[in-house]
C-alpha positions as CSV (number, residue, x, y, z in Angstrom):
1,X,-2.3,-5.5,7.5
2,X,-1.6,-1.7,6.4
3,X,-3.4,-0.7,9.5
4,X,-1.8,-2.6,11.7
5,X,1.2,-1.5,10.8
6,X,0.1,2.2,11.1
7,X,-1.3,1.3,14.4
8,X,2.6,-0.4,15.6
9,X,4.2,2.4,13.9
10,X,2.4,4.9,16.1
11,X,3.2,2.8,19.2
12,X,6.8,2.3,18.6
13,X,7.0,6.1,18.8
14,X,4.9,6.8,21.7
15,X,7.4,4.4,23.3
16,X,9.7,6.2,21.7
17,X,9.1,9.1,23.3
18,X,7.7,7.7,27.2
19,X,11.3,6.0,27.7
20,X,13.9,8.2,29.8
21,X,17.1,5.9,28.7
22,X,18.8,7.1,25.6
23,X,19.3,3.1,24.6
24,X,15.4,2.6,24.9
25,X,14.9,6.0,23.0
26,X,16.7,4.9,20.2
27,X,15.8,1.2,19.8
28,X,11.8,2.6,19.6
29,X,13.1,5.7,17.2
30,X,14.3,3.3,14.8
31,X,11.1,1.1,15.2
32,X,9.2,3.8,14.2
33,X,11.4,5.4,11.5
34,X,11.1,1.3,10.1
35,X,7.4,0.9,10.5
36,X,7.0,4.7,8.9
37,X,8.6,3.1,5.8
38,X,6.9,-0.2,6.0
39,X,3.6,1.6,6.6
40,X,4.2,3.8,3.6
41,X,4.8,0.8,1.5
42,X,1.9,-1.3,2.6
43,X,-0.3,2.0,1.9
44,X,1.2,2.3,-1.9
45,X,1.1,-1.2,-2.8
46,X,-2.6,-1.0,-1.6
47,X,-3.9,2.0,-4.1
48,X,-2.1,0.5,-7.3
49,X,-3.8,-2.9,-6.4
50,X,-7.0,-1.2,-5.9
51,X,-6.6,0.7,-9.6
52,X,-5.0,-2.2,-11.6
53,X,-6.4,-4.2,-14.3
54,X,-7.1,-7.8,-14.3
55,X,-4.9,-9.7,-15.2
56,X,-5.9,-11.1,-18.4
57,X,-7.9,-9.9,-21.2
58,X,-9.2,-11.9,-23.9
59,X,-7.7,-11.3,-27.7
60,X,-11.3,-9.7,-28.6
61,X,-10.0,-7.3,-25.3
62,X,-6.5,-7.3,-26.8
63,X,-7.7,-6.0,-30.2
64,X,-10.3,-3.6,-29.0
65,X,-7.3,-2.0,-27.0
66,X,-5.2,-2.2,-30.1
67,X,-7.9,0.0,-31.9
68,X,-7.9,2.8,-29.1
69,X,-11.1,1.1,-27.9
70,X,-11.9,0.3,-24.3
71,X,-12.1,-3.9,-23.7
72,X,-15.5,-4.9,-22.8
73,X,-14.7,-5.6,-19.4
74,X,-13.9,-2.7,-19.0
75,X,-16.9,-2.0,-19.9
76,X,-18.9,-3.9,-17.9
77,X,-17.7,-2.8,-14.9
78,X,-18.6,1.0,-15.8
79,X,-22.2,0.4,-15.7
């Protein structure tokens, strides 16, 4: 979805800047400036889900975390 954003993004403004009328320029200019923000968005939201953690951990997890310990799915995953 975040790249088809980027991709929309970067058509509104090469309509943006094609069109000759200043109503046209500025309709696409503020389709841009929106998908430049929306495509920013989409880009963060996509690199803390990529580095979160699960969403549960087990109480064993829990305590090892407690300890200064890393949970066992952790773990896991490192191997």
């Amino acid at each position: 979805m975040r790249w088809l954003l980027l991709v929309c993004t970067v058509f509104a403004f090469v309509l943006c800047f094609t069109r000759h009328g200043a109503g046209a320029w500025g309709f696409w200019l503020l389709v841009g400036l929106l998908g430049v923000f929306a495509t920013a968005l989409a880009f963060v939201q996509a690199r803390i889900a990529g580095s979160a953690r699960g969403d549960s951990l087990s109480e064993y997890d829990l305590k090892r975390l407690r300890e200064g310990k890393d949970p066992l799915k952790h773990d896991r995953l490192a191997r």
